[in-house]
ZAMARGU-4260 file (C-alpha; in steps of 0.2 Angstrom, whole numbers, plus 5000, padded with zeros to 4 digits):
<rodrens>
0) 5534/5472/5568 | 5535/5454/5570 | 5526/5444/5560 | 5516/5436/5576 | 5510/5454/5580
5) 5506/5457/5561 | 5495/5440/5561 | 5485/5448/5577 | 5481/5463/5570 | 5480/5456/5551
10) 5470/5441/5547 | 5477/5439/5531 | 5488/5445/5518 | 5476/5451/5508 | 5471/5461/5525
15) 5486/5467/5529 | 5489/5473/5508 | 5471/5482/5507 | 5472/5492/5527 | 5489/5499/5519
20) 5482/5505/5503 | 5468/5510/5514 | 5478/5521/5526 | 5487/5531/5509 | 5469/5534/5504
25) 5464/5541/5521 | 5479/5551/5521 | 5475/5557/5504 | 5458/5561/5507 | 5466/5572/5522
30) 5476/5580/5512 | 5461/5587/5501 | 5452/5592/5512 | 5465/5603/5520 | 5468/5608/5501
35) 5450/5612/5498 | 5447/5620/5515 | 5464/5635/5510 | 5452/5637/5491 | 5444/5655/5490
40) 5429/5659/5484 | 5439/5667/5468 | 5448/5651/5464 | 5438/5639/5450 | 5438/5625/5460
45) 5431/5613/5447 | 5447/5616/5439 | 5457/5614/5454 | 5447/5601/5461 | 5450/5590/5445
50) 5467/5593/5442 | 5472/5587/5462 | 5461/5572/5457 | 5474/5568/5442 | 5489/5573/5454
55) 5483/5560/5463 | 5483/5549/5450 | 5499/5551/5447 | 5510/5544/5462 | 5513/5525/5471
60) 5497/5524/5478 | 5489/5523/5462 | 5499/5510/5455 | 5498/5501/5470 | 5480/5501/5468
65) 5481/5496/5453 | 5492/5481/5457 | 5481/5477/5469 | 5465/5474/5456 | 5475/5463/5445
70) 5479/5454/5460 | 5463/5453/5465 | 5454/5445/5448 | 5465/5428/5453 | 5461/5428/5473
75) 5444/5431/5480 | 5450/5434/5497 | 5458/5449/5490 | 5444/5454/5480 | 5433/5453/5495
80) 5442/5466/5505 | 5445/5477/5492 | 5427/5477/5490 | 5422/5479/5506 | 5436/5493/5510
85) 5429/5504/5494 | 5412/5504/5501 | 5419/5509/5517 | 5429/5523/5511 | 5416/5530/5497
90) 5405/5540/5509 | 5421/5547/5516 | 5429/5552/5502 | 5413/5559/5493 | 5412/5570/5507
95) 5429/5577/5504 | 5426/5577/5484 | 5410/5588/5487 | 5422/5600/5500 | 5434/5599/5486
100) 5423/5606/5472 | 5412/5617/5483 | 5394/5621/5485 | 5390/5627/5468 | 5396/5610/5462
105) 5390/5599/5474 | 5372/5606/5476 | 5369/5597/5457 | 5359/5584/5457 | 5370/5576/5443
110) 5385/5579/5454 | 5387/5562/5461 | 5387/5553/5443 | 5399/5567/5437 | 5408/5560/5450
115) 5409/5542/5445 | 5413/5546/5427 | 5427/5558/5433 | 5435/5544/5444 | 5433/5532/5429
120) 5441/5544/5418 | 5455/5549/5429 | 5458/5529/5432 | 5456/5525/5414 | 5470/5541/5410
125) 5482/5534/5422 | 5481/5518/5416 | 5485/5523/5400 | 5498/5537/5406 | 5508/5520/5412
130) 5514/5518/5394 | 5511/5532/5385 | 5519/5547/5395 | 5515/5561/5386 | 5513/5575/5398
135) 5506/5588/5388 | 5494/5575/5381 | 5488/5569/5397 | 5484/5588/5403 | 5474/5594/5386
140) 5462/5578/5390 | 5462/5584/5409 | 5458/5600/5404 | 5443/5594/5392 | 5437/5583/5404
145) 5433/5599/5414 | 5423/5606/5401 | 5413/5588/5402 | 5414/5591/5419 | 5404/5605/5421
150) 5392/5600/5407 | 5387/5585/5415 | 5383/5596/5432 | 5374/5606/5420 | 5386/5621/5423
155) 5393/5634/5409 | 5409/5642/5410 | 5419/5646/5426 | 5412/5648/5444
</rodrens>
């Protein structure tokens, strides 16, 4: 594509930067869905649910996230329209996590802040994992946070 046709469809760089990172997220948020919908009714899907979130975490999408927000902390264009494309996608995307960890899960009325913290966690974890890559550390605190998990629904124990 030629720089002209990227200028018509992009008005910026930080435009440009931001609809790419928000396509891989779509894509992802596809992909979980499609995941979620093949789960059985016998599967746990709290654990399953978490440990595709961590997956997730794991590949070039989330370190181009990442480069994107210390990017962002020096260039408020940039800032902005990552801003504005997370608000877009949350709604989205929290759709797909409450098809991803199924009714029993979802129907809590402390799920969406279970959410937040489990997306801070899973953020926080992969930050850290970028130096420290210890794998079976990083899955023991994936499979606590799953106990967390399902005390801060106010669930005991497996579905």
């Amino acid at each position: 594509m030629s720089r002209g046709a990227l200028m018509h469809h992009y008005a910026s760089k930080a435009d440009l930067m931001v609809a790419s990172v928000r396509h891989l997220t779509e894509q992802r948020g596809l992909n979980l869905r499609q995941i979620a919908d093949e789960l059985s009714d016998d599967d746990d899907r709290i654990v399953r649910a978490i440990e595709l979130l961590w997956e997730s975490f794991q590949g070039p999408l989330f370190t181009a996230t990442v480069e994107l927000w210390v990017a962002s902390r020096t260039d408020p264009e940039l800032r902005a329209a990552l801003a504005a494309s997370e608000r877009e996608l949350r709604r989205p995307m929290s759709d797909v996590l409450a098809t991803l960890f199924g009714p029993s899960a979802a129907s809590s009325p402390r799920f969406e802040p279970a959410i937040d913290l489990t997306l801070q966690f899973m953020r926080g974890a992969a930050f850290t994992a970028i130096l420290r890559t210890d794998p079976q550390r990083q899955y023991a605190a994936v499979e606590t946070w799953v106990e967390v998990f399902r005390n801060l629904i106010g669930e005991e124990g497996g579905e």
